[in-house]
Every structure is written in structure tokens, then in C-alpha cells.
C-alpha positions, -999 to 999 in steps of 0.1 A, spaced: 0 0 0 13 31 -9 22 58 19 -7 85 26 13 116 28 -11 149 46 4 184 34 -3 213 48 -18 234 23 -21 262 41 15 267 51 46 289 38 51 317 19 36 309 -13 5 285 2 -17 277 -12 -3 277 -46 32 267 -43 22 239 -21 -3 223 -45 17 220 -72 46 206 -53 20 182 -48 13 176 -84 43 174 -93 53 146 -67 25 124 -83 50 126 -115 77 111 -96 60 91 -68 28 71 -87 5 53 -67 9 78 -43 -18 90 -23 -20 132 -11 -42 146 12 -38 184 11 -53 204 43 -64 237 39 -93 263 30 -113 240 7 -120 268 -23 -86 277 -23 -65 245 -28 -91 237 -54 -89 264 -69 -52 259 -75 -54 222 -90 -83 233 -110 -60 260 -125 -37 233 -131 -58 214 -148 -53 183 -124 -81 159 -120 -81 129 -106 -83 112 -70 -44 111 -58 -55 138 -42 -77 142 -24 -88 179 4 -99 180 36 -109 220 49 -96 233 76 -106 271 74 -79 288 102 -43 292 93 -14 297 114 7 325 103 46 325 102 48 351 135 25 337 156 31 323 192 37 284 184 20 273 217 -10 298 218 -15 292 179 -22 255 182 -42 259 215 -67 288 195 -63 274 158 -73 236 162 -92 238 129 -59 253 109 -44 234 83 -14 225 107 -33 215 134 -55 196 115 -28 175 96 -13 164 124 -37 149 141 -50 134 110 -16 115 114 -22 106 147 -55 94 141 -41 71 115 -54 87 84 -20 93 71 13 81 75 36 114 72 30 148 76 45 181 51 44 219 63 63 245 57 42 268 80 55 278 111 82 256 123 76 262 163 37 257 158 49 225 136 75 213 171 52 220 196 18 201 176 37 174 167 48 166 208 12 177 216 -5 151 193 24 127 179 43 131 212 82 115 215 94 85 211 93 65 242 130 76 260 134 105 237 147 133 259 137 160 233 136 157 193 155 175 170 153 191 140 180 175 109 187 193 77 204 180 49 228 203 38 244 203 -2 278 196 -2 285 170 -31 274 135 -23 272 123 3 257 153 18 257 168 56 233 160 82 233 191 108 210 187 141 197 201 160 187 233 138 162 253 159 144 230 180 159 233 214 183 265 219 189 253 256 205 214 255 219 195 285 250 169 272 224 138 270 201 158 247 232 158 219 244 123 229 208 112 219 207 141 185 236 117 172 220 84 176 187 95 162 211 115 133 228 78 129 191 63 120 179 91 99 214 91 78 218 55 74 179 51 62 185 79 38 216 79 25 226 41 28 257 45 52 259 23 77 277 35 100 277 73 95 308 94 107 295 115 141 307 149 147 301 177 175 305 213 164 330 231 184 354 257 182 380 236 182 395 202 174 411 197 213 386 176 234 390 203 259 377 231 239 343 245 239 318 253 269 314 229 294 283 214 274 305 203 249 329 191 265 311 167 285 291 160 256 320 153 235 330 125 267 296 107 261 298 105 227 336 93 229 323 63 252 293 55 233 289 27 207 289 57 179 317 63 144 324 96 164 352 113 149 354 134 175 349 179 171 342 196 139 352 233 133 328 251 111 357 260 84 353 220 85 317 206 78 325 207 40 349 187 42 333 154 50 353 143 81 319 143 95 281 127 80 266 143 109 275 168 130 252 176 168 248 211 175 227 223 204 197 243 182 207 276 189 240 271 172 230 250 146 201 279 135 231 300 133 248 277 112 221 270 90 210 303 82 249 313 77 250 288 50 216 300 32 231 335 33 262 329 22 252 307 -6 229 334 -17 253 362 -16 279 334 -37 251 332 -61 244 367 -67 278 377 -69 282 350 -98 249 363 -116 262 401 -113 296 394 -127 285 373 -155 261 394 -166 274 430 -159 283 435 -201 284 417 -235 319 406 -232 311 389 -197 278 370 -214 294 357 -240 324 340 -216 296 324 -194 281 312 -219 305 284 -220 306 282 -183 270 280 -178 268 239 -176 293 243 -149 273 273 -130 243 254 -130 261 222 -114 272 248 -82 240 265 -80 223 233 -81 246 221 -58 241 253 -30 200 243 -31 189 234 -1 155 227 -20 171 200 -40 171 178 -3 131 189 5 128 193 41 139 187 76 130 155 97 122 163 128 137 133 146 121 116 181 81 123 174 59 92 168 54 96 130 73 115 100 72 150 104 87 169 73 95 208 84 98 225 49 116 259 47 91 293 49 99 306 13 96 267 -5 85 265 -39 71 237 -56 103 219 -64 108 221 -24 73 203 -15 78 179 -39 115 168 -30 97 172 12 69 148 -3 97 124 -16 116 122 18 86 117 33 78 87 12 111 76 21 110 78 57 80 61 58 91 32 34 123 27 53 106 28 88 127 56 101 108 61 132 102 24 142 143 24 135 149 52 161 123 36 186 142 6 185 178 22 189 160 44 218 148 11 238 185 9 238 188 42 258 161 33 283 171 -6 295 
């Protein structure tokens, strides 16, 4: 039976629209698969009318409130149970669908997925993991926003559950564990990290030991544990830096004739690196230690991104992710 995959209709920048094509265009890649879009009714259909899509792969269930990007995570899902978010998730816990997509609000995304999914039995805290571009294979970075305050255990368990998630989606068995630091010395860093950097060094783990940030590039490390302050930092320094590379590129090969003509021959080339920079070629981040796949999509996706988040989904889902991380958590717990 192919997986039932709920999107949030309603969420991001560019909802509806974006969003239901993302949608359509994951039914060209994925067939047999089965999407259920939540949102205001007339408006998703709207969109796949426009479209031109008919057919039942998808199907729409209204949920008239929305939760906007700005809101109060917490209040939001206590005062919006009928928005699109809301809804979706506990649609999944319900056992109408088998994976949830947003990307709406990622705290009202966290704190509805505890409230209705809730963690993973032993599961101090779940985390947030984004694939990051680098060439192949790619970076795993977590935690990336979901706790900015993390006790040594929380980033000791952020690597195990980093372990599951890359090995299920990248094929590596044992994954290469690193812990972001300012330095390679086990004796660098606050005192979180350094007694995080102890349990990890006794644990069962491929940990390689710290990673610098001039380093996470330069695959010493498949994933790298970061408390979520820091790793939000890190995150959003890569997005802005790889914009600003990108733009740069565009201005100087395009600033007069005799600069268009020489990228002409470069331009296979340029569209390999800014391919390789886009973090919507990866979809979205799993959050990791919630009972079910969650799939946080970035606030400005496009379709491309909803349909790569739809395809990790599937993924997840197919390779038992969760169940995975439930067993290596039992682990934790005896």
C-alpha cells in the first residue's frame, strides 16, 4: 500500500499555490501515491483546478484557520485547532496518514507534533535534521532550531537518532559522528561540549570526534550535533552565504556583452554549483524523536521544495525511520 502523505496546504510563503503544485508534481515522480492536502477548501481547489489536475491522488480536507509565520507556536495550536497545521497532524495521529509536510511555522509544527504525535518513548527531546548540499554524500546538521537550551544527554541522543535518519536515507551504515565546536582539542568549547564530547567518545557511535565550522564541508563528519541555537546560526549562515555566492556569480557574468558571451561556456558548470548550493534539491527537515514523520519544509519553499519534502517523506515512511529510532531508543532506556 502506498504511503498516505497529509500536506499542509495552508503553510509557507507561497501557500496555497506553491504547495499544491509541489503536490502535483510529486504524483510525476512518486505514482501510486496518495495526497491529502489540508487547507481552506475553495482555495486549494482552486489551485489544481488552474492546473488542470483531476483525478483522485489527491484528495482535500478544509480546515478554514491558518497559522501564520509570526504567531506564538503554543498559543496558535491551543486557539487554531481547525488550521491546516493542526489539522494535519492529528490526521496522522489518528491514522489517516502516514507522514506529515508543512512549511508553515516551524515552532507551531514542534510543539503540535509533541502535543498530538508526542516523543518517542525515551526520547529526551527531538531535534530538527537538515540535509545540507555539499556534493554526495551530503551533511546532516541537528539540532537546527528545535531546542536552543541542550543538556550533554540531549546531543548524545541528536547523534544516535542523526545515525538512523542518515543510514535510512543515504545508505551508510555507520555514519561518521561529529560535534561542532570551536576547536578540534577535546578540551575546547563550553562545558556542554565538553562533556558532551565525553559521552559521545564512550558511546557505541563512528564519532570522529569535534568539527570546526571552516570543516563541515569537508566530510570528516556525516553528521554533525549542534545544540539548536547554534545549529540555527549555522544554518541560516550557509543559506546567506550561498545566496550572496550566487548573486555575486549572476552580477559578474552578466554586468556587459563581453562577460555573457564568456559564461556562456561556463553556464553547464554554474548550473552544477547552483544546483549544488540548493537546499530545496534535499526537500525538508525531519524532525527526529516524534511518533510519526514530520517533514518541516523551509518558509519561502517552492514547488520543487514540496515535492522533494513529499519524496523524503515517502522515504522515511518506506524505510521505517521512526520504528528504527524507537528501537535504537529502547537501547537508551534498558
Amino acid at each position: 500500500m502506498a504511503p498516505r502523505i497529509i500536506v499542509d496546504a495552508m503553510g509557507g510563503d507561497y501557500a496555497p499555490r506553491e504547495v499544491v503544485l509541489g503536490a502535483i508534481e510529486a504524483l510525476k515522480f512518486l505514482p501510486g501515491l496518495q495526497i491529502i492536502l489540508v487547507g481552506r477548501r475553495e482555495e486549494v481547489q482552486k489551485v489544481l483546478q488552474s492546473a488542470g489536475f483531476a483525478g483522485d491522488a489527491i484528495g482535500v480536507v478544509d480546515a478554514p484557520e491558518v497559522i501564520g509565520m509570526e504567531e506564538h507556536p503554543v498559543e496558535a495550536i491551543r486557539s487554531k485547532e481547525d488550521s491546516s497545521l493542526v489539522a494535519g497532524l492529528k490526521m496522522v495521529a489518528e491514522g489517516e496518514g502516514d507522514a506529515f509536510v508543512s512549511a508553515g511555522n516551524t515552532g507551531a509544527c514542534l510543539a503540535a507534533s509533541l502535543r498530538y504525535l508526542q516523543r518517542i518513548r525515551g526520547v529526551l527531546r527531538p531535534a530538527i535534521a537538515v540535509t545540507i548540499p555539499r556534493g554526495s554524500p551530503p551533511l546532516v546538521l541537528l539540532d537546527a532550531g528545535a531546542n536552543a537550551d541542550c543538556r550533554p544527554e540531549f546531543l548524545t541522543q541528536f547523534a544516535i537518532m542523526g545515525k538512523v535518519y542518515y543510514r535510512s536515507r543515504f545508505g551508510v551504515q555507520e555514519p561518521k559522528i561529529g560535534l561542532i565546536n570551536i576547536g578540534e582539542e577535546e578540551t575546547k568549547g563550553s562545558s556542554l561540549y565538553i562533556t558532551a564530547h565525553g559521552l559521545l567518545k564512550e558511546s557505541d557511535l563512528n564519532f570522529v570526534g569535534n568539527i570546526e565550522g571552516r570543516d563541515l564541508f569537508g566530510f570528516k563528519a556525516d553528521v554533525v550535533v549542534a545544540d539548536g541555537f547554534t545549529g540555527n546560526v549555522i544554518i541560516k549562515t550557509i543559506e546567506g552565504t550561498a545566496s550572496m555566492i550566487l548573486s555575486q556569480l549572476k552580477e559578474k557574468f552578466t554586468r556587459d556583452l563581453r562577460s555573457k558571451l564568456g559564461s556562456l561556456a561556463l553556464l553547464p558548470a554554474l548550473r552544477e554549483v547552483k544546483r549544488s548550493l540548493d537546499y530545496e534539491e534535499y526537500g525538508g527537515a525531519l524532525l527526529l524523536g516524534v511518533n510519526g514523520v514530520v517533514i518541516v519544509g523551509h518558509g519561502s519553499s517552492r514547488a520543487k521544495a514540496i515535492r522533494n519534502s513529499i519524496k523524503v517523506a515517502v522515504e522515511m515512511v518506506q524505510e521505517k525511520t521512526v520504528e528504527k529510532i524507537a528501537k535504537e531508543m529502547e537501547k537508551e532506556v534498558r
